[in-house]
C-alpha positions as semicolon CSV with decimal commas, in nm:
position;residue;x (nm);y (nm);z (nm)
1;X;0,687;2,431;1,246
2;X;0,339;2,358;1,344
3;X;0,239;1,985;1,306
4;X;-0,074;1,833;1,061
5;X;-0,225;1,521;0,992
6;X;-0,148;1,441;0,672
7;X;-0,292;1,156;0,424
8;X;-0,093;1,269;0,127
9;X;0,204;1,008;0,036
10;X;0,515;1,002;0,295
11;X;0,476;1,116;0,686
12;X;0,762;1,271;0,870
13;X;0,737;1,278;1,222
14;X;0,860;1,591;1,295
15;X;0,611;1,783;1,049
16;X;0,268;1,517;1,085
17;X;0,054;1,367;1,376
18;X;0,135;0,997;1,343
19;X;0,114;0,663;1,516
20;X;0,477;0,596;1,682
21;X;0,603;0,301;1,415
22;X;0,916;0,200;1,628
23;X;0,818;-0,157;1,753
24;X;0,661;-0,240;1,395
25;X;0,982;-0,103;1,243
26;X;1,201;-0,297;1,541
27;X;0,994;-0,649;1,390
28;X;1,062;-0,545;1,048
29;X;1,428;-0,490;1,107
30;X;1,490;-0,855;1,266
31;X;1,387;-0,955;0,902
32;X;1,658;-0,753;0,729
33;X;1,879;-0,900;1,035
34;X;1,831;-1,284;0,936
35;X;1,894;-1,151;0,565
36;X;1,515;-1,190;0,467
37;X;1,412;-1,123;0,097
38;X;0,993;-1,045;0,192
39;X;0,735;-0,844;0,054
40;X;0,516;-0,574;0,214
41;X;0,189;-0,598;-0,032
42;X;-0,104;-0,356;0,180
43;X;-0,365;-0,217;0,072
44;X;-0,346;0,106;-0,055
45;X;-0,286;0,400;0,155
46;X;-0,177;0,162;0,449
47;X;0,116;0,295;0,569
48;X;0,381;0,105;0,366
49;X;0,559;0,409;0,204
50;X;0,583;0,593;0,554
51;X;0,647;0,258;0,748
52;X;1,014;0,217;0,485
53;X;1,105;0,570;0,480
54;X;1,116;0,497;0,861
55;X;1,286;0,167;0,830
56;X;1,543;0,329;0,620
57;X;1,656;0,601;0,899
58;X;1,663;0,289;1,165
59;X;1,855;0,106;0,950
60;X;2,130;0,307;0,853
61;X;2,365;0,252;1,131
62;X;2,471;-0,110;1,049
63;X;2,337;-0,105;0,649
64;X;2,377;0,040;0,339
65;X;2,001;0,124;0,225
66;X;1,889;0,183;-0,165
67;X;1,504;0,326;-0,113
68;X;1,367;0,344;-0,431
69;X;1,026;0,386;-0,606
70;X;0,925;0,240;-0,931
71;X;0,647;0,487;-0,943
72;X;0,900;0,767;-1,053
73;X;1,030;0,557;-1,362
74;X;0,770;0,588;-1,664
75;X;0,624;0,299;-1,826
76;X;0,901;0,305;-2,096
77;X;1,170;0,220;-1,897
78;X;1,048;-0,145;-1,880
79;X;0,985;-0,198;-2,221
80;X;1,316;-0,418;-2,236
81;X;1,577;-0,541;-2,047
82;X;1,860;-0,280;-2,157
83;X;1,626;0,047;-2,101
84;X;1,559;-0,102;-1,706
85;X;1,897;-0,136;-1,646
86;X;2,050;0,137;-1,772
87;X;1,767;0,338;-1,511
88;X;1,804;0,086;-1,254
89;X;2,160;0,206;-1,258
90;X;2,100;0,552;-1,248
91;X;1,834;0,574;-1,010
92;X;2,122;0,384;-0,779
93;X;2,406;0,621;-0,867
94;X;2,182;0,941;-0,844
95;X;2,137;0,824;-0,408
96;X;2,526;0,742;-0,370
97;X;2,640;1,063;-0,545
98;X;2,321;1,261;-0,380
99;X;2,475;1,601;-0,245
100;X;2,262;1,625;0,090
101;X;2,220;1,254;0,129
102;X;2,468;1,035;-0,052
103;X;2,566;0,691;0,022
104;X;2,870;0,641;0,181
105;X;3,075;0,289;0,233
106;X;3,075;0,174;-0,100
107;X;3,398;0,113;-0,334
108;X;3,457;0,418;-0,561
109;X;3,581;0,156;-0,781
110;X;3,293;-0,023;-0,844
111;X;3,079;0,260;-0,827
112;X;3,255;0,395;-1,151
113;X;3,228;0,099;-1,277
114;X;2,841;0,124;-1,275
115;X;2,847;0,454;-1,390
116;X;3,069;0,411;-1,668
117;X;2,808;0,063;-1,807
118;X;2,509;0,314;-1,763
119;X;2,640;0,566;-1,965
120;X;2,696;0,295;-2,239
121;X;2,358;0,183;-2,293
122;X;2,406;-0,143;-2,315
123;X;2,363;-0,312;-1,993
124;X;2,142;-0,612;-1,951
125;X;2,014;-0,736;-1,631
126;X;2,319;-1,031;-1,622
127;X;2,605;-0,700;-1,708
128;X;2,333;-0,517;-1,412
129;X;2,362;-0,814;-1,138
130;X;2,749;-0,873;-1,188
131;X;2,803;-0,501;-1,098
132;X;2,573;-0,503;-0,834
133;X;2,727;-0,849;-0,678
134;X;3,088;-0,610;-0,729
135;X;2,918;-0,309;-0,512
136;X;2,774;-0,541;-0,205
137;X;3,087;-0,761;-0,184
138;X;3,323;-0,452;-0,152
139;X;3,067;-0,211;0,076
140;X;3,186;-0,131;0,424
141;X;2,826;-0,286;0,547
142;X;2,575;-0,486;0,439
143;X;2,315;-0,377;0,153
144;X;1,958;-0,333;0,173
145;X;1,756;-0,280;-0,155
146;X;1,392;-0,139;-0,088
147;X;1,157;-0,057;-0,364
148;X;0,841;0,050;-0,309
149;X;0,520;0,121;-0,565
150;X;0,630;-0,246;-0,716
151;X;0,279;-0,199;-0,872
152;X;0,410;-0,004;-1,160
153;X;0,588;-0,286;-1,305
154;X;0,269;-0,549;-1,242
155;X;0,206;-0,549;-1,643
156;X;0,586;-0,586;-1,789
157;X;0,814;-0,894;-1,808
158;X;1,156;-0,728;-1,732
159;X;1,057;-0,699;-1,384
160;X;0,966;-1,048;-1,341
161;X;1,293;-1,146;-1,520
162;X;1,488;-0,913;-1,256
163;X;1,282;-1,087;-0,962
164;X;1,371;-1,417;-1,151
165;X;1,746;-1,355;-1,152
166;X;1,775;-1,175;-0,793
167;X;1,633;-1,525;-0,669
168;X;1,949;-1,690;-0,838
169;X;2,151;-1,503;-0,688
170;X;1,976;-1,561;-0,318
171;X;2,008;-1,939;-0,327
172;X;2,340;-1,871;-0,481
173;X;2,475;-1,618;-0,212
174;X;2,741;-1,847;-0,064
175;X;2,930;-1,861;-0,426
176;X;2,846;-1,456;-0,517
177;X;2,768;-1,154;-0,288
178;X;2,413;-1,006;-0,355
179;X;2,199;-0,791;-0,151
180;X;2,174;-0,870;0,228
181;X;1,788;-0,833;0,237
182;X;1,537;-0,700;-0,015
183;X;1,210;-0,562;0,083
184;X;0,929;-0,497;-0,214
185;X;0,629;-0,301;-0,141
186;X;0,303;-0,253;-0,335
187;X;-0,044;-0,351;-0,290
188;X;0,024;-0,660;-0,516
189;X;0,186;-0,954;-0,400
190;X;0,444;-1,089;-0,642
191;X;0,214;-1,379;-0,680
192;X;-0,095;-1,175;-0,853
193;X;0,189;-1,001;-1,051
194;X;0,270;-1,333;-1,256
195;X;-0,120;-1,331;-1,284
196;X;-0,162;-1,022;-1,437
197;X;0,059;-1,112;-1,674
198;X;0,031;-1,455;-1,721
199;X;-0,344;-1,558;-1,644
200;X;-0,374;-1,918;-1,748
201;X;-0,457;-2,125;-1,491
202;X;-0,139;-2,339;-1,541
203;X;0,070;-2,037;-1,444
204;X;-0,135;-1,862;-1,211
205;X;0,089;-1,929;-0,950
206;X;0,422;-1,977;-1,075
207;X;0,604;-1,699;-0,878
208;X;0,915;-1,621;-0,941
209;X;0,976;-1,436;-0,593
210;X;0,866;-1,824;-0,394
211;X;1,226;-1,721;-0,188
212;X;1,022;-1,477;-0,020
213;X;0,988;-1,498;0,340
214;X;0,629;-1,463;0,528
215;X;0,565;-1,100;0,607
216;X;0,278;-1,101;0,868
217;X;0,338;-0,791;1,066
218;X;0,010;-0,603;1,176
219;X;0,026;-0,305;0,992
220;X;-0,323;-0,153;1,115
221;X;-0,311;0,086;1,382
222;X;-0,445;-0,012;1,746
223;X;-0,675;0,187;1,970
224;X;-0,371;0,245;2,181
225;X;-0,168;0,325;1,867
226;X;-0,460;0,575;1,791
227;X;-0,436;0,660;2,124
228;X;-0,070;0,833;2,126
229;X;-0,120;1,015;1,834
230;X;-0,421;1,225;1,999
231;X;-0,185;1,287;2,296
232;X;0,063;1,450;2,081
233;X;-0,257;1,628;1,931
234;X;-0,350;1,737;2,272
235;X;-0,040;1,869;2,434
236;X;-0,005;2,109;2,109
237;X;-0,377;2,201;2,123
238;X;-0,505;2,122;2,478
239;X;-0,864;2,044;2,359
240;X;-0,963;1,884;2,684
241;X;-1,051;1,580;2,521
242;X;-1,113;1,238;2,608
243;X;-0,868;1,070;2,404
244;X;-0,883;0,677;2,481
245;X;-1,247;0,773;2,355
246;X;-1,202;0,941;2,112
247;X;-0,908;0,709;1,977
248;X;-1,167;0,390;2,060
249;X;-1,461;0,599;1,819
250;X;-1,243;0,622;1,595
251;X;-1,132;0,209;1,595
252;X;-1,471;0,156;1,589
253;X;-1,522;0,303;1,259
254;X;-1,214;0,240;1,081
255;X;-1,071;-0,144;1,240
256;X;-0,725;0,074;1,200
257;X;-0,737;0,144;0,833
258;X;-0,409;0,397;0,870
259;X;-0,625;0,635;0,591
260;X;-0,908;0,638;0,741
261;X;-0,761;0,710;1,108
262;X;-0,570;1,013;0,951
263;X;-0,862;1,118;0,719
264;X;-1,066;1,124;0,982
265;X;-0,883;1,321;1,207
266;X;-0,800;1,569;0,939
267;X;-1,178;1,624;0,854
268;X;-1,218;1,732;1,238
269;X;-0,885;1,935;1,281
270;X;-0,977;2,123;1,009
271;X;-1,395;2,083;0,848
272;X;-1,576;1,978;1,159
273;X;-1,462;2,247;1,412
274;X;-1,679;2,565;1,379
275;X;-1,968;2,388;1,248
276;X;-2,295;2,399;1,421
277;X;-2,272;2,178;1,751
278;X;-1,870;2,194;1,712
279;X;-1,804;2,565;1,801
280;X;-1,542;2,434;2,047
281;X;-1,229;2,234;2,027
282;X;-1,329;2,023;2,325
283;X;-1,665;1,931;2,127
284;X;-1,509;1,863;1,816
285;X;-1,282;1,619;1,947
286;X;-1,491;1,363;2,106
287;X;-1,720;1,095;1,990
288;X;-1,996;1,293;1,814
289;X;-1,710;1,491;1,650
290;X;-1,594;1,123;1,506
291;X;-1,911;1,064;1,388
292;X;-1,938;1,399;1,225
293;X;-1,625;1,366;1,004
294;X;-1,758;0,990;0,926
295;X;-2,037;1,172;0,746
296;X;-1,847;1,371;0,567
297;X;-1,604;1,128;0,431
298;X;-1,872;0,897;0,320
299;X;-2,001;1,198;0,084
300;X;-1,603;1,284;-0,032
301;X;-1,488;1,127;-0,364
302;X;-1,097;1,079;-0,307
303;X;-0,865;0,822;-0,499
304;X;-0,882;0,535;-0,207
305;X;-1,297;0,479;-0,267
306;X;-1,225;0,579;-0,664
307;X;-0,989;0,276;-0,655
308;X;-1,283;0,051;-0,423
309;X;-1,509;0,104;-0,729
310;X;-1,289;0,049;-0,990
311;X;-1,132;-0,267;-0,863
312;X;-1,526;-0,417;-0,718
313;X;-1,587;-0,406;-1,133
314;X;-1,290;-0,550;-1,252
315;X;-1,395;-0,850;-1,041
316;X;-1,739;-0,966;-1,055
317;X;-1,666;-1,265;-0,829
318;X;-1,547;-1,019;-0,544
319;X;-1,800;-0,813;-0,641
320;X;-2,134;-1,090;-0,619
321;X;-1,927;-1,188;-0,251
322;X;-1,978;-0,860;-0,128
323;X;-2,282;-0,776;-0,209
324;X;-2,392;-1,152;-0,088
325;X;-2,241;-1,056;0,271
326;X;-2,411;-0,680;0,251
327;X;-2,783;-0,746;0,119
328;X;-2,836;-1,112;0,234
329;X;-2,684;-1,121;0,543
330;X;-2,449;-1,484;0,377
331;X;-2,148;-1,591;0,570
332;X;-1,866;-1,721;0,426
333;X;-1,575;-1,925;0,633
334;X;-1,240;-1,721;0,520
335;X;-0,959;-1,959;0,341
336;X;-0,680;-1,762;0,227
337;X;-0,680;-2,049;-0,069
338;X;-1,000;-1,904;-0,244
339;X;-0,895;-1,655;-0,486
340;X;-1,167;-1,410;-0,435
341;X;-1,104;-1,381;-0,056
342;X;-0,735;-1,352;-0,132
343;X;-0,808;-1,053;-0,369
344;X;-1,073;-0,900;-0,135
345;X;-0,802;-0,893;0,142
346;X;-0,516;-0,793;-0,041
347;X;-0,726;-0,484;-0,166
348;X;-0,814;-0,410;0,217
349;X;-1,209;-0,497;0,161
350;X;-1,222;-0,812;0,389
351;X;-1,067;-0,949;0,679
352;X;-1,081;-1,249;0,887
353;X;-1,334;-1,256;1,206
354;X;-1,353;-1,550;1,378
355;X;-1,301;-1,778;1,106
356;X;-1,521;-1,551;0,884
357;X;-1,494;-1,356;0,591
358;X;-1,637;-1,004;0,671
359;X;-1,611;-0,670;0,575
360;X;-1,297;-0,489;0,638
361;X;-1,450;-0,158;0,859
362;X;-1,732;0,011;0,899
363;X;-1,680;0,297;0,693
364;X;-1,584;0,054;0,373
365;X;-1,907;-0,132;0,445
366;X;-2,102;0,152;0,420
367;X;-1,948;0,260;0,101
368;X;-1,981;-0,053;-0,021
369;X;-2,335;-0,117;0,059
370;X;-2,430;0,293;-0,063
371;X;-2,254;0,213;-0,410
372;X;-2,462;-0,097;-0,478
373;X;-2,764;0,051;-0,326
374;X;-2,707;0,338;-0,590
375;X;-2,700;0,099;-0,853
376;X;-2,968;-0,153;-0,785
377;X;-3,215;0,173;-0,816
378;X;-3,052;0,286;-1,124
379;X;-3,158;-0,077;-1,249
380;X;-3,451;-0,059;-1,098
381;X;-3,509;0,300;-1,249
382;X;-3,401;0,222;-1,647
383;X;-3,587;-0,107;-1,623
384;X;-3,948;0,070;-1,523
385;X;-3,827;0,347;-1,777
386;X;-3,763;0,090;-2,079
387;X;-4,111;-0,095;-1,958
388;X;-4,264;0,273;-1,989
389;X;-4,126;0,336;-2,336
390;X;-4,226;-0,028;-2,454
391;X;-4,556;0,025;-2,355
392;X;-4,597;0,351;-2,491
393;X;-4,451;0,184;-2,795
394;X;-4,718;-0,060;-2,798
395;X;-4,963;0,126;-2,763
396;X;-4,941;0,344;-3,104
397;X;-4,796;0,027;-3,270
398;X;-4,466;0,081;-3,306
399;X;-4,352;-0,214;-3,246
């Protein structure tokens, strides 16, 4: 099967171009090891659906893994606590009894027993966590819970009472089996989850995931990470490029923004060859070639710089920081305390430089600076037009 990039959802090695995840998935895994609950909260598109699906198949030697996504149940399902349960359940029993993939190594036993309270409809999350304490403390290995898109619950309570009774039963581990390690993964950390729901300043920051332990694996890709996915590139394709250039153009642009690196390379695999200047593979993939497809993703509309606009509104403060480090040039020393530079990073729009707060890559800073550009002349356009209309008004007396 011949390979792609690929920027749509989950990566499989054997079918995309990718960066080689092993040593971040080797970290990752010495987390699960010392029985870690932790959350992976990225920015979106960065990798974190790809980088579990990964974990999962390096894992499964010495654990049990549950992978699931809370983007596949609707919003109804966590309208109360018996409705989640019931599909917590079932989204559980659906991967042990899976006919390709099941689960193997857990008690038939208990597993019944699960199936038989889902098929009840009355579960609650305390009937939910006593069967689940049942299935780890009679599995043949340890069990690892993974749910990724945690996002889709950010506006409900029944999640946060789930969270709220899975810590319990982490401090109370000794006394009652629970999960060996749980991993969450969204662009949210659980912390601006209470917020969303509860935004009083009182309660701001009253998690009820504070078991979690500090995830602070480097999730961006490296030149050199960059690097060995051209080489696969070029032994299929033998372009004749330079690829610690190419890989280093395309650093430049993006500070490893996984996305962007795969966007990017798309847009010359398959837009910027054949184009004027580009007849050639060898021309297409080099630094002009980078530059090319940088042009034409800062013209594409796609759901990543859809979601920059959207979330640059719903927070003016983030919004009047941005625009203060684009148009005047203002520096601002980076403290992971102050809530606007703890949004900006968490939705991948700033990092830390040197002690500063700056823009997270080229490519978003250019966005960034077009889309306020574009609106300070529509301001500056409706104002002169309401000043023409008002005089015009003025003159024949209208007003």
């Amino acid at each position: 099967m011949k390979k792609s990039f690929n920027v749509n959802g989950l990566c499989y090695p054997e079918e995309n171009y990718m960066v080689n995840l092993d040593e971040r998935v080797k970290k990752i895994k010495k987390l699960v090891d010392g029985q870690k609950y932790f959350v992976i909260n990225r920015a979106r598109q960065y990798g974190k659906t790809t980088t579990l699906w990964v974990l999962k198949q390096y894992l499964k030697e010495e654990y049990i893994v549950f992978f699931m996504s809370f983007q596949r149940m609707s919003s109804a399902v966590f309208q109360d606590e018996h409705t989640f349960s019931g599909e917590f359940a079932k989204t559980l029993l659906r991967m042990i009894r899976n006919k390709k993939q099941g689960i193997r190594g857990l008690a038939e036993a208990e597993v019944r027993a699960l199936e038989q309270a889902a098929r009840d409809g009355k579960m609650n999350l305390a009937d939910l966590f006593y069967l689940l304490s049942n299935l780890c403390e009679t599995a043949q290995k340890p069990v690892v819970l993974c749910i990724d898109e945690v996002d889709s619950a950010s506006n409900n309570q029944v999640f946060l009472d789930f969270l709220g009774i899975l810590r319990d039963y982490y401090l109370d581990r000794k006394q009652a089996a629970v999960f060996w390690s749980v991993i969450l993964a969204g662009v949210y950390d659980i912390k601006n989850l209470k917020q969303k729901i509860r935004p009083d300043e009182v309660r701001r920051y009253n998690s009820p995931w504070n078991i979690a332990a500090d995830f602070d694996i480097d999730m961006s890709f490296s030149a050199a990470d960059i690097a060995g996915m051209l080489t696969d590139y070029e032994k299929d394709h033998q372009t004749g490029m330079h690829v610690e250039r190419v890989a280093g153009a395309l650093y430049e642009y993006t500070s490893g923004y996984p996305y962007l690196v795969s966007r990017l390379c798309m847009l010359m695999d398959e837009q910027v060859m054949g184009r004027d200047e580009f007849e050639t593979a060898q021309c297409t993939w080099s630094e002009a070639g980078v530059t090319e497809a940088v042009k034409i993703l800062l013209n594409e509309s796609d759901t990543l710089f859809d979601d920059m606009r959207k979330h640059i509104a719903d927070y003016p403060e983030l919004k009047k920081m941005l625009y203060a480090i684009l148009f005047h040039g203002q520096s601002f020393t980076y403290n992971p305390d102050n809530f606007v530079m703890d949004i900006g990073k968490m939705f991948g729009f700033l990092r830390e430089d040197q002690g500063q707060a700056v823009i997270a890559n080229r490519i978003f800073e250019t966005r960034i600076y077009n889309l306020f550009l574009s609106e300070d002349l529509l301001d500056d356009k409706s104002y002169r037009a309401a000043e023409c209309c008002r005089n015009e008004d003025l003159e024949r007396g209208r007003i």
